[in-house]
C-alpha positions as CSV (number, residue, x, y, z in Angstrom):
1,X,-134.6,-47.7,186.5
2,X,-136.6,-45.3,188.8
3,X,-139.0,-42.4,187.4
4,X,-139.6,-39.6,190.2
5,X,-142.4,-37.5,189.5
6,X,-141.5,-34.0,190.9
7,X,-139.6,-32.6,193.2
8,X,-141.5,-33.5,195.7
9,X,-140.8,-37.3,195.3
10,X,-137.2,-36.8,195.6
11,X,-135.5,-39.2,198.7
12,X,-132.0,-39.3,200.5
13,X,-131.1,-41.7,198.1
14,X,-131.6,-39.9,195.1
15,X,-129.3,-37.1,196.0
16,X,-125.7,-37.7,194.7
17,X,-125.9,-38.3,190.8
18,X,-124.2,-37.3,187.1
19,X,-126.9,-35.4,185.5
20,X,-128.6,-34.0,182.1
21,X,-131.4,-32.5,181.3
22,X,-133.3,-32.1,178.5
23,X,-136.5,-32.7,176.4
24,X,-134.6,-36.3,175.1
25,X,-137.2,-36.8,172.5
26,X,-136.7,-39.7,170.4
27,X,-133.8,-40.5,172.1
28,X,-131.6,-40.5,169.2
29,X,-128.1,-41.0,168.7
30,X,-127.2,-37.7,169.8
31,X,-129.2,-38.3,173.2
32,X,-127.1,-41.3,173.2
33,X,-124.0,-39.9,172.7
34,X,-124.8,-37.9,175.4
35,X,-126.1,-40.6,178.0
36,X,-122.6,-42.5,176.8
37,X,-120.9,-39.2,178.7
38,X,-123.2,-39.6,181.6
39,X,-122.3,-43.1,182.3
40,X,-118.2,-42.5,181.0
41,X,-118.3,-39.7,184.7
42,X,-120.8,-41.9,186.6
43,X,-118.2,-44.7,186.3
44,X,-115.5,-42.6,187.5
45,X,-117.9,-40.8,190.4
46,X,-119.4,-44.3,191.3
47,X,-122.9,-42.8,191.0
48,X,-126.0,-42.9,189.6
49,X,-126.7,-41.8,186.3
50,X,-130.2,-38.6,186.7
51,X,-132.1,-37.6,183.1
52,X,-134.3,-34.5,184.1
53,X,-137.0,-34.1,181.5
54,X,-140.0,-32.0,181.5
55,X,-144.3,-33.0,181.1
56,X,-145.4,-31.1,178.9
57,X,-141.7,-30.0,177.0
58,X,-141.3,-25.9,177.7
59,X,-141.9,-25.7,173.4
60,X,-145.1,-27.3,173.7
61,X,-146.7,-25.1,177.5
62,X,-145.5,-22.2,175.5
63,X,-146.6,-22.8,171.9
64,X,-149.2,-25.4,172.2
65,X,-150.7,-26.9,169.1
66,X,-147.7,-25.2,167.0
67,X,-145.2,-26.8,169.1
68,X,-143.1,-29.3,167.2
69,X,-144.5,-33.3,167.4
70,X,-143.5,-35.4,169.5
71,X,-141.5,-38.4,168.4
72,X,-141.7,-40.1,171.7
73,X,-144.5,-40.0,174.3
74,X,-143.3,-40.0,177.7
75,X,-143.7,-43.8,178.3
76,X,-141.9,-44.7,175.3
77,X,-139.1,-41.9,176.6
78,X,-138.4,-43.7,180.0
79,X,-138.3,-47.4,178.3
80,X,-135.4,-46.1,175.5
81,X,-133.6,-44.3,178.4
82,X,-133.9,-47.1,180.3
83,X,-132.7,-49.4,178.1
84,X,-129.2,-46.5,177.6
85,X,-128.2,-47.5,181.5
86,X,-130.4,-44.7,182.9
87,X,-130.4,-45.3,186.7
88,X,-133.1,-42.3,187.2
89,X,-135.7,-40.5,185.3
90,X,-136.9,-36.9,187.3
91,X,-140.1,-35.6,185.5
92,X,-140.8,-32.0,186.6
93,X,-144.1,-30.7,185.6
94,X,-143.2,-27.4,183.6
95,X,-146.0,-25.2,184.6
96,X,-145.9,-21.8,185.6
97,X,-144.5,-22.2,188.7
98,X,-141.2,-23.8,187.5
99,X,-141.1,-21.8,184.1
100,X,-141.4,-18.4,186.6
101,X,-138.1,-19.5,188.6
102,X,-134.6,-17.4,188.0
103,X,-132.1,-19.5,186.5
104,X,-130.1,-19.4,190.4
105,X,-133.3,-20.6,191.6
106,X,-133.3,-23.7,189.5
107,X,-129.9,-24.5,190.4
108,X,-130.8,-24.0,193.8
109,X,-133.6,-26.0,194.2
110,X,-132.9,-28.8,191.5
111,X,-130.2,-29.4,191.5
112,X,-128.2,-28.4,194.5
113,X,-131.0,-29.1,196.9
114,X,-133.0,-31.5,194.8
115,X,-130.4,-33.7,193.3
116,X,-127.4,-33.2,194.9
117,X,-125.9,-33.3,191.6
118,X,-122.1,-33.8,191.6
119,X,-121.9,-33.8,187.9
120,X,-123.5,-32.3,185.2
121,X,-123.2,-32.9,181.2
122,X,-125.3,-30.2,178.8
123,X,-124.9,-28.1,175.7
124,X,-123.0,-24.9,175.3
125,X,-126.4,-23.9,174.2
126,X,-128.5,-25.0,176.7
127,X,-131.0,-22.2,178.1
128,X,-133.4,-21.9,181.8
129,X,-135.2,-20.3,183.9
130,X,-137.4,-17.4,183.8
131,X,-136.9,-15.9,180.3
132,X,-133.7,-18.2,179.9
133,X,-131.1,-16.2,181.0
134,X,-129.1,-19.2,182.6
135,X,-126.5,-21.0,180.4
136,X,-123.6,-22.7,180.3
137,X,-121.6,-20.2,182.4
138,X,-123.7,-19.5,184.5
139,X,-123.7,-23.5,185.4
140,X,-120.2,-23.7,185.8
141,X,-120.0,-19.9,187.8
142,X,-122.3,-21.4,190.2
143,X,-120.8,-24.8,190.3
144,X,-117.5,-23.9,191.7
145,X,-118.7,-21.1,193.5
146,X,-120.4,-23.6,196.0
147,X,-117.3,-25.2,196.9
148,X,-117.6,-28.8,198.0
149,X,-121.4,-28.7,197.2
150,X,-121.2,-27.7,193.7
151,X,-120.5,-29.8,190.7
152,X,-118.7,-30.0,187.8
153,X,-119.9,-29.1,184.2
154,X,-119.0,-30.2,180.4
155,X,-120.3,-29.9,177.3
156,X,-122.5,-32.5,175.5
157,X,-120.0,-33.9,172.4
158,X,-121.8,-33.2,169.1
159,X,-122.7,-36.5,167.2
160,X,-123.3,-36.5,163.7
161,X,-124.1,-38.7,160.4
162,X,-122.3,-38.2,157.4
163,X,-121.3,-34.6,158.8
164,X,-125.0,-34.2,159.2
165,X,-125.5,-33.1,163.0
166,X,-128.2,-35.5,164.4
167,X,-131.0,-34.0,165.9
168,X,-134.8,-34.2,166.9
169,X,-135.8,-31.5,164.2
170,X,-134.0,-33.3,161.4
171,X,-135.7,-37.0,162.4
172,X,-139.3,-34.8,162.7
173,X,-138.0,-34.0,158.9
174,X,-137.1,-37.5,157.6
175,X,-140.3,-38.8,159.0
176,X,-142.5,-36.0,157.5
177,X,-140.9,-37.2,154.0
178,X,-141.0,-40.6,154.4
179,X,-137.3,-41.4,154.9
180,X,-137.9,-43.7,157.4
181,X,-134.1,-45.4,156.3
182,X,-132.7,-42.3,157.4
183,X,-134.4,-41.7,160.1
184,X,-133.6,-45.1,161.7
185,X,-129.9,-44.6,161.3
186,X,-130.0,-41.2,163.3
187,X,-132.5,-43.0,165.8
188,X,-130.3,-46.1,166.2
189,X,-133.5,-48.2,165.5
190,X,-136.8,-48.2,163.1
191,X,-139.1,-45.5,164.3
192,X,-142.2,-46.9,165.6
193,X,-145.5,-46.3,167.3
194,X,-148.0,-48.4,169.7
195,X,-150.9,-48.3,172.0
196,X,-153.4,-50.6,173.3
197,X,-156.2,-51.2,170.7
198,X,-159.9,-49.9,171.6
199,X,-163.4,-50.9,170.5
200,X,-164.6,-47.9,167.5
201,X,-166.9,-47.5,165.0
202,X,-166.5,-50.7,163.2
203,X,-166.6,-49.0,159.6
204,X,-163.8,-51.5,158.6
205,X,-165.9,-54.3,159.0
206,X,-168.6,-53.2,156.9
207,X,-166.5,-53.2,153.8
208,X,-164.4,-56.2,154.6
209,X,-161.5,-54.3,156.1
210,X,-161.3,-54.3,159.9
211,X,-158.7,-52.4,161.7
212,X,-156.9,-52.2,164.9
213,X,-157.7,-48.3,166.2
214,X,-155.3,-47.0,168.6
215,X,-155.7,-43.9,170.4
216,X,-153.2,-41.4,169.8
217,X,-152.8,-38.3,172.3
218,X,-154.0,-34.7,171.1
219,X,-150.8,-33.5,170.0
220,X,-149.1,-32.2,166.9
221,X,-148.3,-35.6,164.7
222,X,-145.2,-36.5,163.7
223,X,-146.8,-38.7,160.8
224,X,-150.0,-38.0,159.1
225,X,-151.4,-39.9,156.2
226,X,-152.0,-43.8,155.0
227,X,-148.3,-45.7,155.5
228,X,-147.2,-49.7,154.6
229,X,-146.6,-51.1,157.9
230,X,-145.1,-53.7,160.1
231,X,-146.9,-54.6,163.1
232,X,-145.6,-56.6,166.1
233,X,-148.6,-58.8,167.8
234,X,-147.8,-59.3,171.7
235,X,-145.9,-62.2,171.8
236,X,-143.4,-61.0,168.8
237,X,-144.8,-62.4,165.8
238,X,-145.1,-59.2,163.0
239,X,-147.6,-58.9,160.3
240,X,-148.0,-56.8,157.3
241,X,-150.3,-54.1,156.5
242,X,-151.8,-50.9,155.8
243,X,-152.5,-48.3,158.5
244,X,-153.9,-44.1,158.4
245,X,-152.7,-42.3,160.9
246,X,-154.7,-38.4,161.6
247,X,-158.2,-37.2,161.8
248,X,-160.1,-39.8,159.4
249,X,-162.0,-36.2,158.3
250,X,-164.1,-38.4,155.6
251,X,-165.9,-40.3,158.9
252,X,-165.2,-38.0,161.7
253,X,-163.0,-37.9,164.9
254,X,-162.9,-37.1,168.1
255,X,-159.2,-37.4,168.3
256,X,-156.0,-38.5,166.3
257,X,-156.1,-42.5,165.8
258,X,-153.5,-44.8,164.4
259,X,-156.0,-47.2,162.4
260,X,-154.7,-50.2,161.4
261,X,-155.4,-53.1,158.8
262,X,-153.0,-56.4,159.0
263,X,-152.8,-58.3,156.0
264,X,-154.2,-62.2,156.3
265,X,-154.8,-62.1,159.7
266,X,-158.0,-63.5,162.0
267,X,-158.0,-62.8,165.3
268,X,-159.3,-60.5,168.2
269,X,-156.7,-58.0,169.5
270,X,-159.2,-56.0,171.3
271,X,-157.5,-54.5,174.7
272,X,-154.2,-55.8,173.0
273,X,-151.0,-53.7,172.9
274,X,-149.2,-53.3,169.5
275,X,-146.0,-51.9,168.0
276,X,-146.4,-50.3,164.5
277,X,-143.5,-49.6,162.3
278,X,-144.6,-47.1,159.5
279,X,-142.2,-48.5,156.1
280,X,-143.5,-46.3,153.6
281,X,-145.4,-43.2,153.4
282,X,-148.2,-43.6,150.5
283,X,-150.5,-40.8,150.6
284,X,-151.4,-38.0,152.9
285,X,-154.8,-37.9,154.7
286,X,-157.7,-36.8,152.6
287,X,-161.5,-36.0,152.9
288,X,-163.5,-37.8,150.7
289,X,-166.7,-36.7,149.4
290,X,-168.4,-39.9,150.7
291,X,-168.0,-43.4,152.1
292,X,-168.1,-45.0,149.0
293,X,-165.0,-42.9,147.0
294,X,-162.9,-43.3,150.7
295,X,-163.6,-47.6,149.8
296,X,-162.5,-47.3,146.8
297,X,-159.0,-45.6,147.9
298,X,-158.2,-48.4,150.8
299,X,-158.6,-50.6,147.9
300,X,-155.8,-48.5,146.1
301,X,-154.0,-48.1,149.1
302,X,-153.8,-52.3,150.0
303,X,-153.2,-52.8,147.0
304,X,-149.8,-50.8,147.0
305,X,-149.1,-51.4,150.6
306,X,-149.0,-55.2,149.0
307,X,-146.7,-54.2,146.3
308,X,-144.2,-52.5,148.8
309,X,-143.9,-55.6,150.9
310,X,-143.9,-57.8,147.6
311,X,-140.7,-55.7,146.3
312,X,-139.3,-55.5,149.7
313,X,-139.7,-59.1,150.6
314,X,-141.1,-60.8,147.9
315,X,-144.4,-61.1,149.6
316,X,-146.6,-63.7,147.3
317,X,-143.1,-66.4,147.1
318,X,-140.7,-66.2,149.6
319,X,-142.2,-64.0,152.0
320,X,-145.2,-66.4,152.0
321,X,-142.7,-69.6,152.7
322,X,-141.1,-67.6,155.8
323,X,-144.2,-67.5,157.0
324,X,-144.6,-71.0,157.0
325,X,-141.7,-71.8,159.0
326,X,-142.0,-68.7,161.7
327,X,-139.8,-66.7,160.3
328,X,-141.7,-63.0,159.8
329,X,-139.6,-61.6,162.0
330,X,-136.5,-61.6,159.7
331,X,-138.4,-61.1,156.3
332,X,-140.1,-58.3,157.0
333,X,-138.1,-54.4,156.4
334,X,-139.1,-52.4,159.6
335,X,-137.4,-49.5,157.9
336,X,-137.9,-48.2,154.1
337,X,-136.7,-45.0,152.1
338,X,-140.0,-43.5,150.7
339,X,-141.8,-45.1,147.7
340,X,-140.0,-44.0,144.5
341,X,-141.9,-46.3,142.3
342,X,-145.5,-44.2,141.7
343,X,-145.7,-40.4,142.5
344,X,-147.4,-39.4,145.5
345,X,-150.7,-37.3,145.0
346,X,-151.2,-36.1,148.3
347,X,-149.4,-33.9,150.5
348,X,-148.6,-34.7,154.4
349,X,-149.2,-32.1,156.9
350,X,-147.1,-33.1,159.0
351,X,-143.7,-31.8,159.8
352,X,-144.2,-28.7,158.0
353,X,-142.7,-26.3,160.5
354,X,-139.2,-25.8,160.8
355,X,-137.7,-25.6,164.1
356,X,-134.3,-25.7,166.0
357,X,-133.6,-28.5,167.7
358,X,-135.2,-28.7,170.8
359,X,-134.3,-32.5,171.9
């Protein structure tokens, strides 16, 4: 798979494709569904398979820190639609230079003259250019009013869960309570975060607890709080542990950081990328009056991150024998519904804003 970056980039040999377009984020069954429609004409067409998505997505240029979270960063975006049979990926920077064209000009110089596209698959409520007045009709007006350089036009097919449409804002929601069960059936997979970890403070270390920090970007979260987690060490092998993921406001931060403590483990993962797999939410993120009260709660919060995974997996018997003979990978749950065993004290703020679907 190819990612183009702007119009610019586009070559002779892009031109000619079945084509969507979209913010894709999570790339959830529904996105699926709808790459399944791609691929169904691009077999017939014998051509490539085009996913336009925007950097930043229109919600967040326009609302900024109250856009909606992210589920995927963009990296994460191109590997899942890569992995659905996308042939190419064109990311248009939305700025004001695209947001300002008519909806005819967008047709005209994406994906007429960009694109060639001889195919096209989106919502009956799909909305763009200036002020949004294309749609749907318009599509298919100005698709067989070009004659043998337009393109056809259908409508995405609706996918649902237990007549529960699936969409980005209800995962955002499932996260936001913990579900991450749920959530994983309407992703197709166990939600899950990474990044490369970085030298930081060290705080962890003083107190017995080291941690993994990776950087996250300075966007609204998706997941905000102290989690039981899964993570997956290069190579494959997955551990256990605990992990915050916000501010840290008790010890300050520069930036949102996905902190992470992996239980029994020795090693050196600086400059190492890792895969985290939230299982179960345990607290939100609080400010505690000093360092002292915030040890005392990691203890709390190991503590039941070890009872989790010795419920889940019978972590002090079995779970240790499977680690024994290499077998981790199978024993561990990468996807939990939320704790229903102690009540939670603290409140997430993540998640809190309810949106339409904007995937």
């Amino acid at each position: 798979m190819e990612v183009i970056r702007g119009l610019h980039n586009l070559r002779e040999e892009h031109r000619g494709c079945v084509a969507t377009i979209g913010n894709f984020d999570g790339v959830h069954r529904g996105h699926q569904a709808i790459l399944d429609q791609c691929r169904e004409q691009a077999s017939k067409l014998r051509l490539p398979v085009t996913v336009v998505v925007f950097e930043p997505q229109p919600r967040e240029f326009f609302a900024g820190d109250q856009a909606p979270p992210r589920l995927t960063r963009l990296r994460e975006k191109v590997r899942l639609l890569g992995e659905s049979g996308v042939d190419y990926v064109l990311c248009l920077p939305f700025n004001e230079r695209l947001r300002s064209l008519t909806a005819v000009e967008f047709i005209d110089r994406v994906l007429v003259e960009g694109l060639g596209v001889r195919h096209l698959v989106v919502g009956d409520d799909f909305r763009f250019g200036c002020d949004r007045s294309g749609d749907f009709s318009l599509l298919a007006e100005e698709g067989e009013r070009r004659g043998h350089q337009g393109y056809g036009v259908e409508h995405t097919r609706t996918f649902a869960l237990d007549d529960e449409r699936v969409s980005s804002t209800r995962v955002r929601t499932l996260l936001a309570s913990g579900n991450f069960a749920q959530a994983a059936r309407m992703l197709g997979r166990p939600y899950r975060l990474g990044g490369r970890v970085v030298a930081d403070q060290q705080l962890g270390r003083t107190i017995g607890v080291p941690t993994a920090n990776l950087p996250l970007p300075r966007l609204p979260l998706a997941l905000r709080g102290v989690y039981a987690v899964v993570v997956e060490l290069p190579g494959g092998r997955r551990c256990p542990g605990v992990a915050n993921i916000g501010w840290r406001p008790t010890v300050g931060s520069d930036r949102p950081v996905l902190e992470v403590h992996l239980f029994d483990f020795d090693g050196d993962l600086y400059g190492e990328r890792l895969v985290v797999f939230p299982c179960a939410r345990l607290r939100g993120e609080v400010k505690f009056d000093d360092f002292a009260a915030l040890k005392q709660q990691i203890a709390a919060d190991q503590a039941r991150a070890r009872r989790y995974f010795a419920d889940e997996c019978q972590f002090t018997d079995e779970y240790q024998e499977a680690r024994e003979l290499g077998l981790t990978d199978d024993s561990l749950p990468l996807a939990s519904a939320p704790l229903a065993r102690e009540t939670v004290n603290f409140e997430s703020s993540a998640g809190r804003s309810a949106d339409h679907d904007d995937g």
